[in-house]
N, C-alpha and C positions, 0 to 999 in steps of 0.2 A: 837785606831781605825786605819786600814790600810790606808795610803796615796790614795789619788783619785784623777785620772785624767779626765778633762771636758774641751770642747771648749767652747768658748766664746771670741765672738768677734776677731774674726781672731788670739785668741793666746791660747794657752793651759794652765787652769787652773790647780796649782797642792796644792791641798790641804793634810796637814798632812806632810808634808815634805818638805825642798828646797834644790834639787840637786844639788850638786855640781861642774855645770856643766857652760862655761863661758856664756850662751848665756840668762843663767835665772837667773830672776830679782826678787828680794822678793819686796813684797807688804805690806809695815807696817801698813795698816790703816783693810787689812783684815788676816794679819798673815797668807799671801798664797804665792805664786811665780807663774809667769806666763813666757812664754817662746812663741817665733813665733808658730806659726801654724806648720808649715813645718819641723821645730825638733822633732815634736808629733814622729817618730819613732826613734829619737835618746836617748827620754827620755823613754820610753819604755826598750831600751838596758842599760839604765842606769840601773834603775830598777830592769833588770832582771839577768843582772851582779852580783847584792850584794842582791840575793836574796832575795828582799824587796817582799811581796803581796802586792798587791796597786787592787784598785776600778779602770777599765778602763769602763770611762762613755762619754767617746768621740764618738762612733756611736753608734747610733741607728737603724741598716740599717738592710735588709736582703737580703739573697742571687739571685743572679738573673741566674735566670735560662736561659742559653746561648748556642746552638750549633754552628758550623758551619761547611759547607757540605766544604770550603775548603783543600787542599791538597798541603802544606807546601812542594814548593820545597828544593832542601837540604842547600841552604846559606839563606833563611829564615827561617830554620828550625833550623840551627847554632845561627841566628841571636837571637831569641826565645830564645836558651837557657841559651847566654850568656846573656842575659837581667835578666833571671831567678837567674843565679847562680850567678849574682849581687846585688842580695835579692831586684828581681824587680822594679830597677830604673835605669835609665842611657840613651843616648842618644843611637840613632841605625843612622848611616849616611848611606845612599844607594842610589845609583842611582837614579833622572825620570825613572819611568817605570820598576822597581823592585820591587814592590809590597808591597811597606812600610804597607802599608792601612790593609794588608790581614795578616801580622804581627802580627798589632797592634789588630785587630778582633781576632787571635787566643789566642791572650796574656787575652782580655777580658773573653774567652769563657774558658780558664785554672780558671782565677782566677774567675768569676763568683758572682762579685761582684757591688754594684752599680758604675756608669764608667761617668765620663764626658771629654768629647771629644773636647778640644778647637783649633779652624781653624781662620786664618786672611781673607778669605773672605768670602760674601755671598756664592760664585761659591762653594767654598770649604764646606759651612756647608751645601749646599743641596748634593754635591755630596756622603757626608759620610751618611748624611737621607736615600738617596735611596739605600747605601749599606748596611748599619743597618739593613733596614727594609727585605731587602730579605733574611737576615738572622734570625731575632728575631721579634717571635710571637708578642709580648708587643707594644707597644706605642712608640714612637721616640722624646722625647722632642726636643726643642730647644728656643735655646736663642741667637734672632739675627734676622735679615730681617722681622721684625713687627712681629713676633710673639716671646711669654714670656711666654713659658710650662716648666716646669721642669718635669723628669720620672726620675726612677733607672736606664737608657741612655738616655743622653742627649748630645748635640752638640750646642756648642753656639760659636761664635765670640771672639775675645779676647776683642775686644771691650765692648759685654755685660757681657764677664765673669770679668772685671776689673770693672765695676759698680757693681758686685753683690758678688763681691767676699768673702766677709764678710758673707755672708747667704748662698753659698753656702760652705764653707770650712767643714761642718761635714757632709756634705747630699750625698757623693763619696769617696770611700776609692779607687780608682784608675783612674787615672787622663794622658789622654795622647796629649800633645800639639802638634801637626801638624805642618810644618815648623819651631821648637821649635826656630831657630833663630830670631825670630820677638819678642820673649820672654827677649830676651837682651836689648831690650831699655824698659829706668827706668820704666817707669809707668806700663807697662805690668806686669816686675819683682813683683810687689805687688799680682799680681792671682796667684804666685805660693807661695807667703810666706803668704798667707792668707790660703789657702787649707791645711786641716790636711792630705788630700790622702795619704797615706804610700807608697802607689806602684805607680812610675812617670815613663811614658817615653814617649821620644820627638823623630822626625819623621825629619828627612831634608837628603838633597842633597848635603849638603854646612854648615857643621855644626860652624867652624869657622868665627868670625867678626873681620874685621879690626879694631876696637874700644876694641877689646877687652875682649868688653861683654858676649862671651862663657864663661869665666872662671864663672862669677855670674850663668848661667844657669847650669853649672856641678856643683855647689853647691845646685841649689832650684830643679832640676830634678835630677842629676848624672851624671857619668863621661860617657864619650863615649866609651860604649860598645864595637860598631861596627864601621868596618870603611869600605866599600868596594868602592873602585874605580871603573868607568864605564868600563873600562879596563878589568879590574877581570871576568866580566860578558860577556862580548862585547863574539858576535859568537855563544853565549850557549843560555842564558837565555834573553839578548840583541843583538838586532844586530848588525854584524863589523861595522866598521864603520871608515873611513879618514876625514882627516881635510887638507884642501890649502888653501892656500894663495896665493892671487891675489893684485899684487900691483898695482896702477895707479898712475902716474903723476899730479902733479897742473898743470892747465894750465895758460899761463904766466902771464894775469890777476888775478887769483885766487892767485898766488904765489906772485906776489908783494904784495895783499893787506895781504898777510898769514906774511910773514916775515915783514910786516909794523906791526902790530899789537903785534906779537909775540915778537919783537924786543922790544916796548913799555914796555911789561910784563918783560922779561928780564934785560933792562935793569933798573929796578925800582928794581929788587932784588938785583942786582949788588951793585946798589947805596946806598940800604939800609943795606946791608949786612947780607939779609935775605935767607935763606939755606930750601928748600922745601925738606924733608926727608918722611915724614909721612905726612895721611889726618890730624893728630894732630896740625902739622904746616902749611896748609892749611888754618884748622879753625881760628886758629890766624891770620891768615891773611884776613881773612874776615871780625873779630870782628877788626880790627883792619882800614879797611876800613870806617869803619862808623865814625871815626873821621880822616883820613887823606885824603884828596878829591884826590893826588897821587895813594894812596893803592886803590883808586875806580878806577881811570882812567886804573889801568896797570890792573884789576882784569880786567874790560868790556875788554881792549881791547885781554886777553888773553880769555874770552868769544868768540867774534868775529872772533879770530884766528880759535878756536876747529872746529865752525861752518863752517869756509871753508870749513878744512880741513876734515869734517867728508861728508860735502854735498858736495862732488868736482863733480863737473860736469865727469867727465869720469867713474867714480863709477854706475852711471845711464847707460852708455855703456855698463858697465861688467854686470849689471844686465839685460839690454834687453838679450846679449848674453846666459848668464846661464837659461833666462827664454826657448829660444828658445832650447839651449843645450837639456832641461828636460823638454821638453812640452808632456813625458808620466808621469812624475814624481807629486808626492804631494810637495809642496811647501812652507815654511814659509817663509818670508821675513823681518828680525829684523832692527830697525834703533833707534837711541838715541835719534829723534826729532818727534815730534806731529805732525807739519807742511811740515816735508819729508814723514811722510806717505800719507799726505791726494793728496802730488805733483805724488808719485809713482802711488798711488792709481787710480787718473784721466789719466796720461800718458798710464799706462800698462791694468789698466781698471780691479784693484786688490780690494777683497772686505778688506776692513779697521776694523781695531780694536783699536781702542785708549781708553784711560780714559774718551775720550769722550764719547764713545758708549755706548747707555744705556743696560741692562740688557735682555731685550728681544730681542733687533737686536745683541746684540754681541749671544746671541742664536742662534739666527737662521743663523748665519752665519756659526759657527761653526756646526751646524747641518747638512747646505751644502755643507761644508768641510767633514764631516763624511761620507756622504751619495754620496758624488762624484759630486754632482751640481757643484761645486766649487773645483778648485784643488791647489791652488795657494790662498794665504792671504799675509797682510803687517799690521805687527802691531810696536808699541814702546813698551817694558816692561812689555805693561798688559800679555801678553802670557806666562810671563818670571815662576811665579809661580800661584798655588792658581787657576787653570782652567786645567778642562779635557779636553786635545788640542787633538783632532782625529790623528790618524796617519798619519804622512809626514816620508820622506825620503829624504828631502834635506832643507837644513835651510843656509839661506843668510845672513850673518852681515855684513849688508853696515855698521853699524857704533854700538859702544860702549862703557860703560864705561870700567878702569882697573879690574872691579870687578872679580874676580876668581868664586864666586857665580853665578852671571851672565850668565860668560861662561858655566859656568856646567849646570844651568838650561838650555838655550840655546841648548845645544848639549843631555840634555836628552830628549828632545821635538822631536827629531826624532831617537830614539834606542829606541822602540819597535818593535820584531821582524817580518819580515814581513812573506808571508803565500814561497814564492820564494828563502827567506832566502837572498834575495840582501843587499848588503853594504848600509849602511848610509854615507852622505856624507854634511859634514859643510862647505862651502868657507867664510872664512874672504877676506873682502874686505879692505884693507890698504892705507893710501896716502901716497908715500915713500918720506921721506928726512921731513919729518913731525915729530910729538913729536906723534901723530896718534900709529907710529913705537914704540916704549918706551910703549903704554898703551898695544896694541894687546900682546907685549910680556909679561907683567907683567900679565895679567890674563890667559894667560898660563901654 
């Protein structure tokens, strides 16, 4: 009887045969072998290598019937093929506002097969519903923000595709994760090594982690295809766009208590003869505070330092100014603290966006951002991904992490091209003779 393959339970059952392959594990009590989910296409090539016929009973699915009236400019038409001639897996990095979305929709509407769609936020799994549906006749599942439909397209959260990941793994043979870098930390990791999906591909700005954890995701989705810098684009397809830097001084209060504090932190690494290279040695140093009441004291007070030096009073100068500069201009204004947006916020009389904001007012704020009610916003991080942020033309970092990620998101939130063809223009705002200096350049 020929070998047959079946899902079950997040792993591929292979009955009649145990390939000789390292990642499959014979089962003595049913005289079978079973193998992750997400090998389902490398045990297929095994198979079909040493010309074995085998029973593939792993979907059950049919075709879905898919147009769309898009028109694939020529570096996502490039990007499309190199995904293809990857034997449809692999990651695609591009720019904010390159059109990853319209990509991924054409890649659906080639292969035309059942598709699940996984996003990290609410904002994200409605915005991809209303592009779905103006594209496809059908039904638009979803799984995520209280509701729990499955369809042959669906879109759900990572958070309910990680609960259900088990039940969904044979019910989509094409699978495409959306900021697929959110897919790197462990628990996520399990929705893609549960899904049999043969054809994977992930969606970002910023495809690398400083942890590491891309390398696990070009193994559960594929290597990176695509790479295009906002550069590559910028003038054509994105608009040009400059980046300044603006530095301010501590003022001489602020600067005692900065090198009071920073000096603490210092000199506790000195003492202990502890060497910050990587976030790796950072984290140890954390875990490491919870039993030496020192490693807490120098951690707070290099806490207390960042916040001077990130909320320095003269940073709020440069910002009235640049508001004034561009009072025809759209506006974002980014900051690292909850509590400096809500001080910018009542000072400049800017409407707010934090993780506070619930769901309907960060709407309609952003509505009258679109709509011109509002031209000018200050938010922390929420804007950073995972929200259709209306078009602006000039974006403020009063303050930031070193993240490289970060910054890219940050700077693709205003290169969409405008209808005048005007430059985009980012001001980093800096606190000089600060460690402030050391972070803006490392995520450059």
């Amino acid at each position: 009887m020929a070998p047959r393959l079946t899902y079950e339970d997040g792993t591929i059952r292979i009955d009649g045969i145990v390939p000789d392959l390292p990642f499959v594990e014979r089962d003595p009590r049913t005289e079978t072998a079973r193998a992750p989910a997400f090998r389902y296409p490398e045990l297929r090539a095994w198979l079909d290598g040493r010309g074995i016929e085998y029973a593939d009973e792993v979907f059950d699915t049919q075709s879905v019937a898919f147009e769309t009236a898009y028109e694939l400019r020529d570096y996502q038409r490039d990007a499309l093929e190199a995904w293809r001639d990857a034997d449809d897996r692999g990651v695609l990095e591009l720019p904010t506002g390159s059109g990853k979305t319209v990509i991924a929709i054409a890649a659906l509407a080639a292969l035309a097969v059942p598709t699940l769609i996984v996003v990290p936020t609410i904002d994200l799994l409605e915005q991809w519903r209303e592009e779905l549906s103006r594209e496809y006749d059908g039904p638009v599942g979803q799984l995520g923000g209280g509701t729990q439909r499955i369809e042959p397209i669906t879109v759900s959260t990572y958070d309910s595709a990680y609960l259900r990941g088990a039940e969904l793994g044979d019910r989509f043979e094409f699978v495409v994760f959306d900021e697929v870098h959110h897919l790197g930390g462990e628990g996520y990791q399990e929705i893609a090594r549960l899904l049999a999906a043969p054809a994977r591909m992930g969606l970002t700005a910023t495809f690398e982690r400083p942890d590491g954890a891309h390398e696990s995701v070009a193994d559960l989705v594929g290597p990176r295809v695509v790479g295009i810098d906002p550069e590559e684009l910028a003038g054509d397809h994105l608009a040009a766009y400059d980046i300044k830097r603006i530095e301010v001084a501590l003022t001489p209060e602020e600067r005692e208590v900065y090198e009071r504090h920073q000096g603490t932190f210092t000199d506790y690494l000195q003492q202990s003869n502890i060497q910050l290279r990587s976030g790796e040695d950072y984290r140890k140093l954390v875990m490491r505070s919870g039993t030496d009441p020192a490693a807490r004291e120098a951690l707070l007070a290099k806490q207390r330092a960042r916040e001077v030096m990130m909320n320095a009073d003269r940073k709020l100068e440069v910002l009235a100014d640049l508001l004034d500069r561009h009072a025809e201009d759209r506006i974002i204004v980014f900051t690292a603290f909850t509590d400096l947006v809500y001080r910018l916020s009542e000072r400049f009389l800017l409407p707010a966006i934090t993780h506070e904001t619930g769901a309907d007012e960060r709407r309609e704020i952003l509505r009258a951002f679109r709509n011109g009610t509002y031209s000018r916003i200050v938010t922390a991080n929420v804007l950073d991904e995972g929200v259709d942020v209306p078009d602006a033309n000039v974006a403020v970092l009063l303050s930031g992490s070193g993240s490289e990620r970060e910054f890219t998101q940050r700077l693709g939130r205003i290169l969409r091209p405008t209808a005048d063809g005007s430059r985009a223009l980012l001001y980093e705002v800096v606190t000089e003779e600060t460690a402030e200096q050391r972070v803006a350049s490392r995520r450059r």
